[in-house]
C-alpha positions in Angstrom: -49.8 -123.5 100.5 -47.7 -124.3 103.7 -49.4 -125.7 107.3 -49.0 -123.8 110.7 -50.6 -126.7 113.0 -54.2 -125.8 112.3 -53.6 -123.2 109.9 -53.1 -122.8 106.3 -51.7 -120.5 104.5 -54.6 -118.3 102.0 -54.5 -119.3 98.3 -54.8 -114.9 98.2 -55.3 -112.0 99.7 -59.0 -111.4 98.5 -61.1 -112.5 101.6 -59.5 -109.5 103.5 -60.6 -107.1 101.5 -64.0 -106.4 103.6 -62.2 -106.1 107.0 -59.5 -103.3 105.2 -62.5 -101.3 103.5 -64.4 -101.1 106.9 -61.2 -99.7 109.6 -61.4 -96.4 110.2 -58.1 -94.6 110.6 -55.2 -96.2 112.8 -55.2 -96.3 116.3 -58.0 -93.5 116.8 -60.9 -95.6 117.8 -62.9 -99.2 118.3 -63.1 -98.8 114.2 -59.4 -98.8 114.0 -59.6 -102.1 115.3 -62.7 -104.2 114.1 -64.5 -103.1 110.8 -67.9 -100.7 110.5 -71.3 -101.5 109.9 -71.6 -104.3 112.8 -74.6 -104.1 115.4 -72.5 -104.4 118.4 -68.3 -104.1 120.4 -67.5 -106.0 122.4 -63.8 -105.4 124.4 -62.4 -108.1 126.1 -59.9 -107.2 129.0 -56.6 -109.5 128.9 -55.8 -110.5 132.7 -53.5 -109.6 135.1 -51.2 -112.4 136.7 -50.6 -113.0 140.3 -48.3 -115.4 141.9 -49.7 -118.5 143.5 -47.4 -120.7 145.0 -45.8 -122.2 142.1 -48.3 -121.0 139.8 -50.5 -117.8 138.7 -53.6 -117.0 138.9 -55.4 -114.5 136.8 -56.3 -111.3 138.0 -58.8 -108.8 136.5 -58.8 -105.4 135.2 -61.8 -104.5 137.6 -59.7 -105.7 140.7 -56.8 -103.8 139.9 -58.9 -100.9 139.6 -60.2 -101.7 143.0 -57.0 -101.8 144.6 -55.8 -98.7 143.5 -59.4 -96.4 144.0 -59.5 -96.1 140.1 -63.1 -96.0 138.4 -63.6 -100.3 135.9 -65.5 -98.9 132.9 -65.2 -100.1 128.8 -62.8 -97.4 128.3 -60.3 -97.9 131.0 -56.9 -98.1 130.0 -54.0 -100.3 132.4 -51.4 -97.3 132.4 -54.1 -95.0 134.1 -55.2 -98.0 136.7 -51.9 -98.3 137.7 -50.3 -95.2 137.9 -47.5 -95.9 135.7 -46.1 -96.9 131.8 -43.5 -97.4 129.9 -42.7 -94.9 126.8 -45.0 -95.4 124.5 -47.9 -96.7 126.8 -47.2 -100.9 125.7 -46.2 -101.7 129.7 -43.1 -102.1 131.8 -45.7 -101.0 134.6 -44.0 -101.5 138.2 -45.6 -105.2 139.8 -48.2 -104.3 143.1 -47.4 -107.9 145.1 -50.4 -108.8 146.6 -52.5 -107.7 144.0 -50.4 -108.7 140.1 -47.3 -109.6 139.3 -47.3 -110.2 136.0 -48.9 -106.9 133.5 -51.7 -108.5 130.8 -50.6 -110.1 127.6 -50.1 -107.5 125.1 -50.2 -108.3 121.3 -51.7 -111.2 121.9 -55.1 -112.8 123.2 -54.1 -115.4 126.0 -54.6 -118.9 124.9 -56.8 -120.1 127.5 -59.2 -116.5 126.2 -58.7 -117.3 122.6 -60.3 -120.9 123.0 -63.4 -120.0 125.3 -63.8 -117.0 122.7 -64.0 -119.6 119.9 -66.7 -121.7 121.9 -69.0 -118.6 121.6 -68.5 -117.8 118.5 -68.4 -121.0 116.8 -72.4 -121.2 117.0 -72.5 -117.1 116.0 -71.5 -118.2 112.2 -72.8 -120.8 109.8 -68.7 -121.5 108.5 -67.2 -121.7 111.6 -65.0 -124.8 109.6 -63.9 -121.8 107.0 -62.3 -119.4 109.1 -59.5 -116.7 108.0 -57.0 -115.5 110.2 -54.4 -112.5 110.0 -51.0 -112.1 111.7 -48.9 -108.6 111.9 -45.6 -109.8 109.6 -43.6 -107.6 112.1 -42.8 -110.4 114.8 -39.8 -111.7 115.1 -41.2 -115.5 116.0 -43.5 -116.3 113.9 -43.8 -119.7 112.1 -45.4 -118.3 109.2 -42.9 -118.6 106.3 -43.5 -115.2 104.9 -42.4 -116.5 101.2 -45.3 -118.7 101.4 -48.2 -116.3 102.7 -50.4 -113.7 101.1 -50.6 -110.3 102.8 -52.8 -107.6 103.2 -52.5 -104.2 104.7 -54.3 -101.8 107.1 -53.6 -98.8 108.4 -49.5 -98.9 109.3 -49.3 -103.2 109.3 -48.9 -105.5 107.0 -51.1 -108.3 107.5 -50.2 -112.3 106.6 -53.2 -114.4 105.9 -54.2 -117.8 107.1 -56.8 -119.8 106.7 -58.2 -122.9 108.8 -61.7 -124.2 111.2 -62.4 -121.8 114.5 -60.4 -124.2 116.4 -57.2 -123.2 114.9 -56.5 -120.7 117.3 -55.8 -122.8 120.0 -52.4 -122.8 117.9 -49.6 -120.6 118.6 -48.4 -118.8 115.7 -44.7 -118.5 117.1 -41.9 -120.7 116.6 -40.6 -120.6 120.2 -41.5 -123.7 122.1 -43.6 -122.9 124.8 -44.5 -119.0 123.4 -47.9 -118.5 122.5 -48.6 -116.1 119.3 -52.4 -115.6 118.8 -53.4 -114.3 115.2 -54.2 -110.2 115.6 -57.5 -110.6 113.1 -59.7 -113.4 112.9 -63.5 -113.9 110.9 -65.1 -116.6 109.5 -66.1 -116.2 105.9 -69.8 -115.7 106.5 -68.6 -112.2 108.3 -70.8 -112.7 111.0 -68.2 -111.2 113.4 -64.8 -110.0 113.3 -62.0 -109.8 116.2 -59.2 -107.8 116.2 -56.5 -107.7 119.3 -53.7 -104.5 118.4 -49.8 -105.3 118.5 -49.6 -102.9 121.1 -52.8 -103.1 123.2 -53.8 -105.3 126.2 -57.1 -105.8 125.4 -59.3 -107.3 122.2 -62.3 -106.0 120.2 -65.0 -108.0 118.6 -67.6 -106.9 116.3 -70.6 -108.9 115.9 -74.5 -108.9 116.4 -76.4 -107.5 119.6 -76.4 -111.5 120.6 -72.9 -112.3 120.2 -71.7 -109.2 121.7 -74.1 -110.0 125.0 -73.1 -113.7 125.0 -69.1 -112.4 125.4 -70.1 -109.8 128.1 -71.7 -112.1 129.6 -69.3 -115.7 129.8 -68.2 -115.8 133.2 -64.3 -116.5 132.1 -64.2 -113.4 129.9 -63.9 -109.8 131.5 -65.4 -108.0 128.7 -67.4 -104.5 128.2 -69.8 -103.6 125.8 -68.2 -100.6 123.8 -69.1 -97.9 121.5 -67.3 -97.8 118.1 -66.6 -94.1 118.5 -64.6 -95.3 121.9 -60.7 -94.4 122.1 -58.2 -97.0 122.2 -55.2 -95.4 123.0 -52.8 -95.9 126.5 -53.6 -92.2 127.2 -57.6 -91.8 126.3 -58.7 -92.9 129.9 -61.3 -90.0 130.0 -62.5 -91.1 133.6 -59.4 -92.6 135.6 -56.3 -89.8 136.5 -53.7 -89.9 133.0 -50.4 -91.2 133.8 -49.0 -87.6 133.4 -52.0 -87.0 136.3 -51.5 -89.8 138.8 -52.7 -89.6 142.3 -49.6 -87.8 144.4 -50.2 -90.5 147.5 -47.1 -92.1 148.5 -48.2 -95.5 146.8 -48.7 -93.7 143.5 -45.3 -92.4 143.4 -43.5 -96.0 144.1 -45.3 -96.9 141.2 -44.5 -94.8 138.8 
């Protein structure tokens, strides 16, 4: 067993298995993400950054949408707010000064999110001190010594697991000073509730009861939806705001893209 801060590497594997018998295909819907069988989704939107002096301030996925006439709903994606992506749909979206600066964390729920998250949920579990944690093997930073840590798989990722309290993931999982790495699966081991956030996606999902989801929508420092689990995840499945491929021809939509 090796120590990551808070974390602990898992004695084995066999705590996972749940979450891997309840996803539902990769990358094809809110059950790709977070397993079946929960009352409620929740999806929690990753914000924006903006410039402020010296220092940033976040922005939200619903004032983005604003600024560029697009339609905030729990299925929006960023490339189709924005007008613009990168190949493959993970970012490189052109800055809009004035309104963000800086595209939302991908891969990754913020630090500052992760903690308020754990707040709620600690009192949505009774073992919110015995927590498990999962972390895609694929990034190049992470402080987890592979040799050390049992994996698990889902669909296309292999999976390292950790184990620790809720408050463990106000630690960064990266071994860069200063560069935040939130885990990509966390639960506690009552399986009261689940959250998932994709190595590719901007935004997390949590599974949970009617209450938990509500108490997430809810928090005032969390943009967050209530989702179906049937809902798409992918950069392109904005069913409501133009595709990327469909943008807007207005002069501001083609510096954008």
């Amino acid at each position: 067993m090796a120590r990551i801060g808070e974390y602990a590497t898992a004695v084995d594997a066999a705590p996972a298995g749940w979450v891997m018998a309840g996803l539902r295909g990769f990358a094809t819907s809110v059950l790709s993400m977070v397993p079946a069988g929960f009352q409620a989704y929740a999806r929690i939107f990753h914000p924006a950054q903006r410039r402020d002096g010296e220092g940033w301030v976040p922005v939200s996925w619903r004032e983005v949408a604003a600024a560029n006439g697009r339609v905030a709903h729990r299925a929006m994606q960023w490339c189709s707010l924005v007008g613009s992506c990168s190949l493959g749909g993970g970012g490189g979206s052109r800055p809009q000064p004035g309104v963000w600066d800086q595209e939302p964390t991908e891969g990754a729920l913020p630090r500052e999110l992760a903690v308020v998250l754990a707040e709620v949920l600690a009192g949505r579990t009774t073992t919110p001190q015995q927590c498990w944690f999962a972390v895609w093997d694929g990034f190049g930073d992470l402080a987890v010594p592979d040799e050390d840590a049992w994996s698990f798989s889902v669909p296309q990722r292999r999976m390292l697991l950790l184990s620790g309290a809720i408050g463990a993931v106000a630690t960064s999982l990266s071994v860069l000073p200063g560069w935040w790495r939130s885990p990509n699966l966390w639960w506690p081991d009552d399986r009261a509730w689940c959250v998932a956030t994709g190595i590719d996606l901007m935004t997390t999902y949590v599974a949970g009861s009617r209450e938990c989801v509500l108490a997430i929508v809810d928090h005032p420092r969390l943009e967050a939806a209530v989702v179906e689990p049937s809902d798409k995840i992918a950069y392109d499945s904005d069913a409501i705001n133009p595709s990327v491929h469909q943008a807007p021809g207005s002069a501001d939509s083609g510096r954008r893209r």
